[in-house]
DRENVEX-154059 format. One line per field, with one value per atom (N, C-alpha, C): residue number from 1; residue in three letters; atom name; x, y, z. Coordinates in nm, 2 decimals, decimal comma. Layout:
BEGIN
num	(NUM ...)
residuo	(ALA ...)
atomo	(CA ...)
east	(X ...)
north	(Y ...)
up	(Z ...)
***
This chain:
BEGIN
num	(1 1 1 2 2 2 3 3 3 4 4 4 5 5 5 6 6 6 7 7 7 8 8 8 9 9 9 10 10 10 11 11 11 12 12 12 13 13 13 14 14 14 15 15 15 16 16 16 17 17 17 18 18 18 19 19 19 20 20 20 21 21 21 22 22 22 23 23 23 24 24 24 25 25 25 26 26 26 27 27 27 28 28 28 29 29 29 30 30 30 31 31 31 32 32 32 33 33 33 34 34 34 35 35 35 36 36 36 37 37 37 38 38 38 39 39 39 40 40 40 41 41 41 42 42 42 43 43 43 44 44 44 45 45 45 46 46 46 47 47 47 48 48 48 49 49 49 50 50 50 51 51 51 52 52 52 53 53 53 54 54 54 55 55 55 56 56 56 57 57 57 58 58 58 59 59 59 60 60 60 61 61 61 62 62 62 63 63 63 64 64 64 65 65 65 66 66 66 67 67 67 68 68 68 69 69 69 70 70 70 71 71 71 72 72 72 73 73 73 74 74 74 75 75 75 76 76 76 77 77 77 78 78 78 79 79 79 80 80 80 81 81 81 82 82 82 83 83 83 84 84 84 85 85 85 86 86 86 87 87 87 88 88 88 89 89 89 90 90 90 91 91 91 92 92 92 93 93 93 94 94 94 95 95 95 96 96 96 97 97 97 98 98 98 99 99 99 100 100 100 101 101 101 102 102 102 103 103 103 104 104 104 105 105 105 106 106 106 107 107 107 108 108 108 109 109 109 110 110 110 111 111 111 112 112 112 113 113 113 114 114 114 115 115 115 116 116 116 117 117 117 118 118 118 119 119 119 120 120 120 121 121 121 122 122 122 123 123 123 124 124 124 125 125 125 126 126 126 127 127 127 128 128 128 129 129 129 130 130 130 131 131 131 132 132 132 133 133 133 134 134 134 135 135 135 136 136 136 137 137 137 138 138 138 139 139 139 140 140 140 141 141 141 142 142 142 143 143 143 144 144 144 145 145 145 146 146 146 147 147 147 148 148 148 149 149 149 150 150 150 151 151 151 152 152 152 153 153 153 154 154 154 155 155 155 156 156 156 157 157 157 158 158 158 159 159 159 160 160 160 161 161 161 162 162 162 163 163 163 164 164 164 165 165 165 166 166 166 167 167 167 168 168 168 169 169 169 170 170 170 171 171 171 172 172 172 173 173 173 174 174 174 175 175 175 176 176 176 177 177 177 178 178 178 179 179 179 180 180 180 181 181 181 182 182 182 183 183 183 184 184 184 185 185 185 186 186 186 187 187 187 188 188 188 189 189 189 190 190 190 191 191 191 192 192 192 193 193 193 194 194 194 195 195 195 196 196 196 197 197 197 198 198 198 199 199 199 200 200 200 201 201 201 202 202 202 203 203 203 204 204 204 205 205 205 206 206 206 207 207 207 208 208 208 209 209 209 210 210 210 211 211 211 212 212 212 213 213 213 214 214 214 215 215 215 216 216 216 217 217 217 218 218 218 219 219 219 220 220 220 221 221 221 222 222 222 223 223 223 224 224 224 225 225 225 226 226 226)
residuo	(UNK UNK UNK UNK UNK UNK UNK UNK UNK UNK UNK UNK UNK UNK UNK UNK UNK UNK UNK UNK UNK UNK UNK UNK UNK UNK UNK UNK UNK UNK UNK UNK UNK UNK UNK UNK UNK UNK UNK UNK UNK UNK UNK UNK UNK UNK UNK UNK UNK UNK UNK UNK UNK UNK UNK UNK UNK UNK UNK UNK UNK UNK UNK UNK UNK UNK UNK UNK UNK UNK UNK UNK UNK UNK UNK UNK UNK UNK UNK UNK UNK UNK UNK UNK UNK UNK UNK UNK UNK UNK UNK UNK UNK UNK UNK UNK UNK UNK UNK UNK UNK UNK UNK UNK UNK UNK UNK UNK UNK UNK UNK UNK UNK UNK UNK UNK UNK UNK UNK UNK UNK UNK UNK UNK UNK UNK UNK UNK UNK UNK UNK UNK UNK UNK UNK UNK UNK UNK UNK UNK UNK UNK UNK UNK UNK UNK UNK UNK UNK UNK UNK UNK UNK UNK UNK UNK UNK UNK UNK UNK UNK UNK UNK UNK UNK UNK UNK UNK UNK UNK UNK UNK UNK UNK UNK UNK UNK UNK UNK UNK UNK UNK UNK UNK UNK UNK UNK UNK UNK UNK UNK UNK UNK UNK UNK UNK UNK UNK UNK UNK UNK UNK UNK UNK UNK UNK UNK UNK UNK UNK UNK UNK UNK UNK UNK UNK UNK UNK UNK UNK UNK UNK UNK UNK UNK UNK UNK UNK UNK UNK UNK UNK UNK UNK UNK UNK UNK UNK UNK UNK UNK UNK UNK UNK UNK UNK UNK UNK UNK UNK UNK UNK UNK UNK UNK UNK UNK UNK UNK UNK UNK UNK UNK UNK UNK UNK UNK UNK UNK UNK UNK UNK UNK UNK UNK UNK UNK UNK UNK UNK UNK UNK UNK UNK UNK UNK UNK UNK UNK UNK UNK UNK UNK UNK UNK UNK UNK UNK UNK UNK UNK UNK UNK UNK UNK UNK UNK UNK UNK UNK UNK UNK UNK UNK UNK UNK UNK UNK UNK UNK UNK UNK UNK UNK UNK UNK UNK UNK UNK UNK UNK UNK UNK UNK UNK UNK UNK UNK UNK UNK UNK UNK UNK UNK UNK UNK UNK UNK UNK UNK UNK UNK UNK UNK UNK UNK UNK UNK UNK UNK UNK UNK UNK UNK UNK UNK UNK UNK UNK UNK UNK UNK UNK UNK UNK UNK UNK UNK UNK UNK UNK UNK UNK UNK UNK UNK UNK UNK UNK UNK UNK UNK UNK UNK UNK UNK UNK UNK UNK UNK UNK UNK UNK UNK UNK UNK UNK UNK UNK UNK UNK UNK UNK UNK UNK UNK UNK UNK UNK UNK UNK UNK UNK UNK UNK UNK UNK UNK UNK UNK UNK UNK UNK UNK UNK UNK UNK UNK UNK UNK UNK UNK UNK UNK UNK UNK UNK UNK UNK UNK UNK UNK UNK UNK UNK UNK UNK UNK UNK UNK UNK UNK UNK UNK UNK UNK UNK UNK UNK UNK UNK UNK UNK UNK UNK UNK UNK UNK UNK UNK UNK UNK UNK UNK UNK UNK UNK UNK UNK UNK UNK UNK UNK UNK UNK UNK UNK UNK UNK UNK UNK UNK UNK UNK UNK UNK UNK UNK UNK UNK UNK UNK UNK UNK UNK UNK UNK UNK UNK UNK UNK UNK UNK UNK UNK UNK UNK UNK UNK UNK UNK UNK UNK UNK UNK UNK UNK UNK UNK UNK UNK UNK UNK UNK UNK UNK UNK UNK UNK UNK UNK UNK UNK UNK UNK UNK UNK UNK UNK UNK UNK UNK UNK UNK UNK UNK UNK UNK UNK UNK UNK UNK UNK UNK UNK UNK UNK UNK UNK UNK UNK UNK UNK UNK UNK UNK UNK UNK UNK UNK UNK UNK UNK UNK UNK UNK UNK UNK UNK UNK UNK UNK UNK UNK UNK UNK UNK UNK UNK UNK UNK UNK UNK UNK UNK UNK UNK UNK UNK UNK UNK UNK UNK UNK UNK UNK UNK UNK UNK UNK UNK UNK UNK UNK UNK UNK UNK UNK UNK UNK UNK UNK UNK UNK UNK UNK UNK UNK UNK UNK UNK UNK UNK UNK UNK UNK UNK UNK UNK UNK UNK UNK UNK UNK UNK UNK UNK UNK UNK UNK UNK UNK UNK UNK UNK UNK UNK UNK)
atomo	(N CA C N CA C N CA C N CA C N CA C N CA C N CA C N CA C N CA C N CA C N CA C N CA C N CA C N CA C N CA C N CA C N CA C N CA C N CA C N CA C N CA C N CA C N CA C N CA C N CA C N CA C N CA C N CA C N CA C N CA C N CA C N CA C N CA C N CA C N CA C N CA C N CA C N CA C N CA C N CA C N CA C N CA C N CA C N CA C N CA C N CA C N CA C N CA C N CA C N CA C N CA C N CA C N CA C N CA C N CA C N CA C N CA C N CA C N CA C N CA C N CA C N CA C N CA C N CA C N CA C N CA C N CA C N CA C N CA C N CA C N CA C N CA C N CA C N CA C N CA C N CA C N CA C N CA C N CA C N CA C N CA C N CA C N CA C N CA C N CA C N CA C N CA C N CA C N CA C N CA C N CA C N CA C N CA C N CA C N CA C N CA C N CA C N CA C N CA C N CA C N CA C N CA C N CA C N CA C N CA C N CA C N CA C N CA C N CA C N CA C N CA C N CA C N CA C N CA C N CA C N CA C N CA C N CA C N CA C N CA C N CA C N CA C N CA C N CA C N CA C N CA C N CA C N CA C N CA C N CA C N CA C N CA C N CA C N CA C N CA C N CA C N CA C N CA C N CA C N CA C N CA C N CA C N CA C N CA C N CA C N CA C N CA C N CA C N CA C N CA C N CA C N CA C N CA C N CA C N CA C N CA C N CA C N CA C N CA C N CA C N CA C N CA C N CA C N CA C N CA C N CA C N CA C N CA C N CA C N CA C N CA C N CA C N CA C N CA C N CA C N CA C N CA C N CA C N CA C N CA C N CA C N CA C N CA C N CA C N CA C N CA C N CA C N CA C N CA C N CA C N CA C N CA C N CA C N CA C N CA C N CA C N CA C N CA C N CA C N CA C N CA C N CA C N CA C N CA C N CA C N CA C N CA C N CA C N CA C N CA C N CA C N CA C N CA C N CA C N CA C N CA C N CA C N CA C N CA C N CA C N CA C N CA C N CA C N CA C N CA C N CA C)
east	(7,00 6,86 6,81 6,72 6,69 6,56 6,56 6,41 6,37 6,33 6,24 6,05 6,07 5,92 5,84 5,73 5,58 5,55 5,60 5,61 5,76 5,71 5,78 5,79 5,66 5,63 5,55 5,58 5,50 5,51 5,35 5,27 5,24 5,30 5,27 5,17 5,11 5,02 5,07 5,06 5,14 5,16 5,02 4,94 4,93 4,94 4,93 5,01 5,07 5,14 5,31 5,34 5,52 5,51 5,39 5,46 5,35 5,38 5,28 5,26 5,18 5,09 5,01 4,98 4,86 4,84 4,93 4,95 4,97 5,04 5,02 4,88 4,83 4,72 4,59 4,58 4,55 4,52 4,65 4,67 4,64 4,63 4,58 4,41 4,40 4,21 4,20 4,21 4,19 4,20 4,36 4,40 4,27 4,19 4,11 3,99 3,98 3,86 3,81 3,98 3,94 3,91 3,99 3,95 3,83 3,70 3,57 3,50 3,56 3,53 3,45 3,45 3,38 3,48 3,39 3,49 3,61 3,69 3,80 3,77 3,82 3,83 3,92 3,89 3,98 4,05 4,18 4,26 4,21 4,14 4,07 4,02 3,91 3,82 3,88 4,01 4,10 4,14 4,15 4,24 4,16 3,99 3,90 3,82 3,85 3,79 3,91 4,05 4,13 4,13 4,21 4,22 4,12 4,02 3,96 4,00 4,05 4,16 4,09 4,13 4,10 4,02 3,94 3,80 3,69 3,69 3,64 3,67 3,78 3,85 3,77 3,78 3,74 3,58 3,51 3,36 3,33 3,36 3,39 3,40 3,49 3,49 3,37 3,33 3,23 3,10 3,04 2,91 2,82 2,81 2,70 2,76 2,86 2,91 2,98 2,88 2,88 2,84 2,73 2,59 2,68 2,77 2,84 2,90 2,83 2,89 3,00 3,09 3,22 3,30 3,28 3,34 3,44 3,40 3,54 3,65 3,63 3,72 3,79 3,74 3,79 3,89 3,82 3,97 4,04 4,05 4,17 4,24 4,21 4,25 4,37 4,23 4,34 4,47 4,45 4,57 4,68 4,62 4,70 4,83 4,76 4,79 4,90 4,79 4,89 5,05 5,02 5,15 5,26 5,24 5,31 5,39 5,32 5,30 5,32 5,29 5,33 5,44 5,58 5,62 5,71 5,64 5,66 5,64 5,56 5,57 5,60 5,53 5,55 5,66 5,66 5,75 5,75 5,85 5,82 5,80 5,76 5,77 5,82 5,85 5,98 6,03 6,12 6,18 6,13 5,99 6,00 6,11 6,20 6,28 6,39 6,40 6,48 6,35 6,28 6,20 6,22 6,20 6,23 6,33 6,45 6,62 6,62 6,55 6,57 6,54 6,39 6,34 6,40 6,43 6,50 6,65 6,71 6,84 6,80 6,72 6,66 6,62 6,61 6,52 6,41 6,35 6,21 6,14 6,08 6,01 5,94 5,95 5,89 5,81 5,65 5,59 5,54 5,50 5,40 5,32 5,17 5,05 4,94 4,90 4,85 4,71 4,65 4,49 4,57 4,65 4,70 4,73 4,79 4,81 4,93 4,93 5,03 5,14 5,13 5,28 5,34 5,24 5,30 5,34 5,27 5,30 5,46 5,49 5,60 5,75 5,69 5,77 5,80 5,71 5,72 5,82 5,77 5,85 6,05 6,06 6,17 6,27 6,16 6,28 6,34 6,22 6,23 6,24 6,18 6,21 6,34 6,44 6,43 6,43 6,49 6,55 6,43 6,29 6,17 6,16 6,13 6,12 6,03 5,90 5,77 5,67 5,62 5,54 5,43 5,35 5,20 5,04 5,06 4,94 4,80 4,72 4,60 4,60 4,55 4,59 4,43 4,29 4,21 4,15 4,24 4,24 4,24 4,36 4,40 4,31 4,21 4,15 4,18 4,19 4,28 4,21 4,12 4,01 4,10 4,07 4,16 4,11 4,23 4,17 4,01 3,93 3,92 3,96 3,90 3,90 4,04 4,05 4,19 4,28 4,27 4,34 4,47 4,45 4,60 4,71 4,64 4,74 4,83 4,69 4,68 4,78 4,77 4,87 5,00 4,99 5,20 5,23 5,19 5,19 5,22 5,13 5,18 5,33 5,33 5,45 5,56 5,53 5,67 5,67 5,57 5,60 5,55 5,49 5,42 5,32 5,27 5,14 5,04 4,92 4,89 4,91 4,90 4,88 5,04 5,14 5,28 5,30 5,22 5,23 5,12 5,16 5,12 5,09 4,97 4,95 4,94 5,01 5,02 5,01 4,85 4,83 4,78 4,68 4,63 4,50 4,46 4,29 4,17 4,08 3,95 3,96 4,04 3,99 4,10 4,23 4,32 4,26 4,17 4,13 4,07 3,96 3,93 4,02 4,08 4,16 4,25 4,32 4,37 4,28 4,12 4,05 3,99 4,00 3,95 4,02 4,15 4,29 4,35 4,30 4,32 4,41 4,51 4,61 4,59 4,72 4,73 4,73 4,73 4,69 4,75 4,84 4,86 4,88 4,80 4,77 4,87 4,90 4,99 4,87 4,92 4,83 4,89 5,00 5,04 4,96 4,90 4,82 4,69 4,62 4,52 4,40 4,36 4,30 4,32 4,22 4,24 4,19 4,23 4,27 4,07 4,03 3,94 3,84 3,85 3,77 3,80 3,95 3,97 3,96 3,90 3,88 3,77 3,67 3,50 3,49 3,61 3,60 3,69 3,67 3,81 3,91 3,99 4,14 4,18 4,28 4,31 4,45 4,56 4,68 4,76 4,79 4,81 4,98 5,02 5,13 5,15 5,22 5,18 5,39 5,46 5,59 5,67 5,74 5,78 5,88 5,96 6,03 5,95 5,81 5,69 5,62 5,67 5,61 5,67 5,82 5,89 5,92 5,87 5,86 5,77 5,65 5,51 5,54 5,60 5,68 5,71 5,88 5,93 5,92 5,83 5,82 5,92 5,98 6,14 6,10 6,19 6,18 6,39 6,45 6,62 6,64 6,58 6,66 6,71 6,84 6,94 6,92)
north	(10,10 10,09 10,15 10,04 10,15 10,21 10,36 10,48 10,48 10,32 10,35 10,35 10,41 10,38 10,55 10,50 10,63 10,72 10,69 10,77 10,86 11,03 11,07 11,16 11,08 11,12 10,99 10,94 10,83 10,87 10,90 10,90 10,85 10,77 10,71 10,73 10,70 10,68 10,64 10,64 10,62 10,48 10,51 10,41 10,28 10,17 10,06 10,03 10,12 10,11 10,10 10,20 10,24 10,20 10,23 10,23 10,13 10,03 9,95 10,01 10,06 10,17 10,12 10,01 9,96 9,94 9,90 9,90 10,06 10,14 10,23 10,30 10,32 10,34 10,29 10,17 10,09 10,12 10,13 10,19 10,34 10,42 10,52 10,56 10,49 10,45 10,45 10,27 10,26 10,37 10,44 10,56 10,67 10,69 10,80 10,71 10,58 10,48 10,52 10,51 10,48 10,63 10,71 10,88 10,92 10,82 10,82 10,77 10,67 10,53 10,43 10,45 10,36 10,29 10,11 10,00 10,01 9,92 9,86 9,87 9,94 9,86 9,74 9,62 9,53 9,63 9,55 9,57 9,57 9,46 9,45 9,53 9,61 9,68 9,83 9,85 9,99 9,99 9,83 9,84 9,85 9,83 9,85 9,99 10,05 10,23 10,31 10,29 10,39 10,42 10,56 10,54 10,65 10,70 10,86 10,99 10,96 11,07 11,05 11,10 11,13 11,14 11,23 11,27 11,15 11,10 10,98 10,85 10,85 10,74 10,74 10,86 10,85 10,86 10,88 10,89 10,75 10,68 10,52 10,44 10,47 10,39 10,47 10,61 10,63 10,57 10,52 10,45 10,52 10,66 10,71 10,79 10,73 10,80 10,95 11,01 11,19 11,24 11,14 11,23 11,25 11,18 11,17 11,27 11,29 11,43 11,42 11,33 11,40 11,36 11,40 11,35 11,46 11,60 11,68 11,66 11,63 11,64 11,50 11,39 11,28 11,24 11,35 11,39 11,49 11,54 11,62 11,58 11,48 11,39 11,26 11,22 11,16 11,19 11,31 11,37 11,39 11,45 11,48 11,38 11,28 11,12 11,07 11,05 11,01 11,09 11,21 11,30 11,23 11,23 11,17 11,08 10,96 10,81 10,73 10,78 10,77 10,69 10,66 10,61 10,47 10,41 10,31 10,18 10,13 10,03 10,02 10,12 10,14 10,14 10,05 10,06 9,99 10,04 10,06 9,85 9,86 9,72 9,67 9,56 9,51 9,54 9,61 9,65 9,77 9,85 9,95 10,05 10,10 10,17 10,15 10,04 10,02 10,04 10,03 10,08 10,22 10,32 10,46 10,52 10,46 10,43 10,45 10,33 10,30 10,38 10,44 10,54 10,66 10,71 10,84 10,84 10,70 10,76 10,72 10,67 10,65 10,78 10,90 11,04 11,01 10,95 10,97 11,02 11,11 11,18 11,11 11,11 11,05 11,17 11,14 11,24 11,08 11,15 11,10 11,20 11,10 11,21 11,09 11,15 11,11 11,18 11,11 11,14 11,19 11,11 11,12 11,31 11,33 11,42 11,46 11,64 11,62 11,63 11,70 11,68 11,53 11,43 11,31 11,23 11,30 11,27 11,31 11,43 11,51 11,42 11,40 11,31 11,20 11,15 10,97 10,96 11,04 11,05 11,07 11,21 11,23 11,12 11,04 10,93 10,85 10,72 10,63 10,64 10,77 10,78 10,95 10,94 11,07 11,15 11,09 11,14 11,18 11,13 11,21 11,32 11,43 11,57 11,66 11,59 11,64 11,52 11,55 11,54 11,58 11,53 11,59 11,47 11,59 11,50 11,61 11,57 11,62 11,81 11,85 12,00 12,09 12,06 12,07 12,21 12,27 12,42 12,51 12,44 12,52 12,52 12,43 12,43 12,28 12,23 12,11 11,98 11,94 11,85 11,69 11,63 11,50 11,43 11,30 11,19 11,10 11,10 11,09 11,15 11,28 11,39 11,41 11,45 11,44 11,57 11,62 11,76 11,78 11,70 11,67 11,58 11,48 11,46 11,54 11,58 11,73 11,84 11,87 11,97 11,90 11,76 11,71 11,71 11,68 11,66 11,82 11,89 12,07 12,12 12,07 12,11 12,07 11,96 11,87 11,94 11,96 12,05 11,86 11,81 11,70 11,73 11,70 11,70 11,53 11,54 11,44 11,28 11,29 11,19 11,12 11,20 11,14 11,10 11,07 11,04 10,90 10,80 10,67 10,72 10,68 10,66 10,49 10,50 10,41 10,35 10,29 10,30 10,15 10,13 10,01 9,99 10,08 10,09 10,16 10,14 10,20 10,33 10,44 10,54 10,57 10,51 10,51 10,45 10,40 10,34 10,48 10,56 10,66 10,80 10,83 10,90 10,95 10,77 10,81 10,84 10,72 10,79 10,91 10,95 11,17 11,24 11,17 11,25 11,24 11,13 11,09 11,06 10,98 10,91 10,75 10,68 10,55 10,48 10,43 10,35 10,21 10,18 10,02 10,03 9,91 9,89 9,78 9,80 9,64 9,61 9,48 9,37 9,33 9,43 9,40 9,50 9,59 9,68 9,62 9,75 9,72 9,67 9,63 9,58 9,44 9,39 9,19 9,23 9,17 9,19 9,17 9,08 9,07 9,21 9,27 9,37 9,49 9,50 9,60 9,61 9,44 9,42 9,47 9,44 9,48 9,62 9,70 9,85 9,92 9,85 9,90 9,86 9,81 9,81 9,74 9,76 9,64 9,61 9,72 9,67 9,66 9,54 9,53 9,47 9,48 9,44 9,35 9,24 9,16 9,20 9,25 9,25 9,37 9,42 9,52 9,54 9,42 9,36 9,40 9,37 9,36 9,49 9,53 9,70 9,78 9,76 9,83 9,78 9,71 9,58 9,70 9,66 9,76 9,89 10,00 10,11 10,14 10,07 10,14 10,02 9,93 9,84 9,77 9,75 9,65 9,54 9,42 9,29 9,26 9,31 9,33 9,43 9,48 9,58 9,53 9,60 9,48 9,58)
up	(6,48 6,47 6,34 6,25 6,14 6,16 6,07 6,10 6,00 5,92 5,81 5,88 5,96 6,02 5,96 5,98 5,96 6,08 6,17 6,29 6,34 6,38 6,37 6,57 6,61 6,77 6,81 6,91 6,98 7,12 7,14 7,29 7,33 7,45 7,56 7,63 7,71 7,81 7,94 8,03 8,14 8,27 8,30 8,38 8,29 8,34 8,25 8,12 8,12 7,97 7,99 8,04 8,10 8,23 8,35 8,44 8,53 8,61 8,69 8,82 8,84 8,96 9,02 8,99 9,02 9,19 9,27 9,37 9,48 9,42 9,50 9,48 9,37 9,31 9,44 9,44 9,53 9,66 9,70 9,83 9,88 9,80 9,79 9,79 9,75 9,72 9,85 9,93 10,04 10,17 10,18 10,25 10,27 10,17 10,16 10,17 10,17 10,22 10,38 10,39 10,59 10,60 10,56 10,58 10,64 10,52 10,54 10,60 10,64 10,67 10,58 10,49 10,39 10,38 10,30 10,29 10,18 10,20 10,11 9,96 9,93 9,74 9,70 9,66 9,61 9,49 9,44 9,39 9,22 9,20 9,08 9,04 9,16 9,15 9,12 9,16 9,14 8,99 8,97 8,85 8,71 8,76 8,66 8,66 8,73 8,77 8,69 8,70 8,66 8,49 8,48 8,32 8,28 8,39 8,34 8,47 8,54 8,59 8,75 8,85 8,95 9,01 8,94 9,01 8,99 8,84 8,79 8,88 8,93 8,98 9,14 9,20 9,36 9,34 9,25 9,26 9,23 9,12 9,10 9,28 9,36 9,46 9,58 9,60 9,69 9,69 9,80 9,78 9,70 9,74 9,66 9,53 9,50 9,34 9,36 9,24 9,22 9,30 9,39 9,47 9,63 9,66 9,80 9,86 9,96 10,05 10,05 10,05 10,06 9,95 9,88 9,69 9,66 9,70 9,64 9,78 9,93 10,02 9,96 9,95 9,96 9,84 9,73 9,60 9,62 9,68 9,78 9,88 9,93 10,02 9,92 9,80 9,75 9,69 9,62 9,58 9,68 9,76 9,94 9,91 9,90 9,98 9,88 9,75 9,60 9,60 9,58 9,55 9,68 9,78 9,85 9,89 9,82 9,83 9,71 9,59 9,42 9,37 9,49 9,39 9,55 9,63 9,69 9,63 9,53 9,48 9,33 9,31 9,11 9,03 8,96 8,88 8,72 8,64 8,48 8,46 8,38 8,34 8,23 8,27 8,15 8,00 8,00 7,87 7,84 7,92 7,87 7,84 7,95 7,94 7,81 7,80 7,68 7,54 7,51 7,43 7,40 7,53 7,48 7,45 7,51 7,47 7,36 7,31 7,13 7,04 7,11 7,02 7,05 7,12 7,10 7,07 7,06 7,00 6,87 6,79 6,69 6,58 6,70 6,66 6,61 6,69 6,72 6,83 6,81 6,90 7,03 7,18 7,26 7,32 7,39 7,55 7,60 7,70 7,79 7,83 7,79 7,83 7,92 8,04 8,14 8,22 8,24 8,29 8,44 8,51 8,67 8,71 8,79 8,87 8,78 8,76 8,65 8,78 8,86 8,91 8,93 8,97 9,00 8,85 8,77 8,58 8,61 8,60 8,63 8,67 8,82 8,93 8,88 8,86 8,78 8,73 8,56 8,41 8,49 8,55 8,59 8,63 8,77 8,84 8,71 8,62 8,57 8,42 8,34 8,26 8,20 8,27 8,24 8,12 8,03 7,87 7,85 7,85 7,82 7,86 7,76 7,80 7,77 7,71 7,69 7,78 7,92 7,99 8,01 8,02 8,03 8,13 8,22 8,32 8,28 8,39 8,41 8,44 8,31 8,33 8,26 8,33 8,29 8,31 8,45 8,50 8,39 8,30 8,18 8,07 8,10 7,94 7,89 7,93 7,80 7,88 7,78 7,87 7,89 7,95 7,98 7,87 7,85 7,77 7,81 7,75 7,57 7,47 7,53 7,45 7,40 7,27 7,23 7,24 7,32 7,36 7,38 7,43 7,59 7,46 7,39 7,30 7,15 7,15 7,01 7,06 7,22 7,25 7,27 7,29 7,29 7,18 7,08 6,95 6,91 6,86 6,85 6,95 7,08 7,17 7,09 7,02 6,97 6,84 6,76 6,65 6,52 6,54 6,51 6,46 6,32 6,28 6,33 6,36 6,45 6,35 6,20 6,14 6,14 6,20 6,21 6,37 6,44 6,55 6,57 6,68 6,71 6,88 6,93 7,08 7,08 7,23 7,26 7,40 7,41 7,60 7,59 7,68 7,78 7,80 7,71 7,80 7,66 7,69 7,62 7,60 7,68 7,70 7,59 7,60 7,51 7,36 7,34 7,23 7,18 7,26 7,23 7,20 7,27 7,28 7,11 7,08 6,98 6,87 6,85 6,73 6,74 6,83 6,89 6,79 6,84 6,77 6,66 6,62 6,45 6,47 6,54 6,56 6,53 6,48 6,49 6,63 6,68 6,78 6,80 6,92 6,98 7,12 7,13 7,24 7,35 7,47 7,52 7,61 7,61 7,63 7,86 7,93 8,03 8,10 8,09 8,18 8,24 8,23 8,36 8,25 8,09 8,06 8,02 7,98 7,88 7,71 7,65 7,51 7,42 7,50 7,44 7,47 7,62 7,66 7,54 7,51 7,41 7,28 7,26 7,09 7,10 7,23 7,20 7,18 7,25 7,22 7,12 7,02 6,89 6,88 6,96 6,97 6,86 6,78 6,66 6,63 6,70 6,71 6,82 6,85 7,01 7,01 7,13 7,17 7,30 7,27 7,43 7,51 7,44 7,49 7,44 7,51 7,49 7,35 7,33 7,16 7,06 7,09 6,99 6,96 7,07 7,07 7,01 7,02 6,96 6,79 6,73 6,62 6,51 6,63 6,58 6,57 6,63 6,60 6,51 6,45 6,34 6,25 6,26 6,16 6,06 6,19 6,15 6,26 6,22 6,31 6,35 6,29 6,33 6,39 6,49 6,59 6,70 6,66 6,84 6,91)
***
């Protein structure tokens, strides 16, 4: 593999990007639906709420939002539920894992940094990705505000000993559009997650990837890697 590339750390994003969740995700919603007895969330509707963390995600599906009596039980409920349940249908999507293969025997720096639950961040990374060894979920107790804000990437990035203009994020979503220009990061986007290409051009997006070949193409900016 040649490392004539400009990147010396590439950040993942998790949800939509590495790993398809969308289903347990899903199911999880619902779970803490009936809890309350409030209705169903369609699938679509899960898959257009996610991407600002948890709390954001379960107030998105309560009728009455922020204002809902039961808003902090019912994200304590989901978590309950998620950590439990996290890894029944999910799974990585095509070629990712050979993508990070490449890049770390390449010596290039890999994390994954995630809005989700860090332990289920944790759990995830472990089963499907193991060789990754800088992980990072939702750790806001600490200080470290979730994506947009560029915190959570600024600190994988320093963990790894990476100055941020040598690092590429690379997620699925708007928030990921944000996130990287917070961070002063380069930015690409794949086109198999939980957004459509057009919704991400209206919000910045400008380098995108529809296949995992292409992603890794976009990377180290070679087109002959076997």
């Amino acid at each position: 593999m040649k490392t004539l590339n400009k990147y010396k750390t590439v950040i993942f994003d998790l949800d939509g990007t590495l790993l398809d969740t969308l289903d347990d995700l899903h199911n999880a919603v619902n779970h803490t639906m009936d809890v309350y007895g409030y209705p169903h969330k369609s699938r679509e509707e899960v898959r257009s709420f996610v991407g600002n963390g948890v709390d954001k995600l379960i107030e998105l599906c309560l009728p009455d939002g922020a204002d809902d009596k039961n808003l902090v039980a019912a994200i304590a409920e989901y978590r309950r539920y998620y950590n439990e349940n996290s890894q029944i249908k999910t799974k990585p999507y095509d070629g990712v894992i050979e993508v990070i293969d490449k890049l770390i025997s390449g010596g290039i720096n890999v994390a994954v940094v995630s809005n989700k639950i860090h332990k289920s961040t944790v759990e995830l990374c472990k089963k499907y990705f193991p060789r990754i060894e800088n992980v990072f979920g939702e750790r806001e107790a600490e200080g470290i505000r979730r994506k947009p804000y560029p915190d959570m990437v600024i600190n994988a990035a320093e963990t790894i000993g990476t100055a941020t203009h040598d690092c590429v994020y690379v997620g699925d979503s708007e928030v990921d559009v944000e996130t990287a220009a917070n961070a002063r990061m380069d930015c690409i986007l794949v086109l198999w997650g939980f957004r459509d290409k057009d919704f991400l051009v209206e919000r910045g997006g400008k380098k995108f990837a529809s296949s995992a070949r292409e992603l890794l193409d976009l990377i180290v900016n070679s087109c002959d890697i076997e």
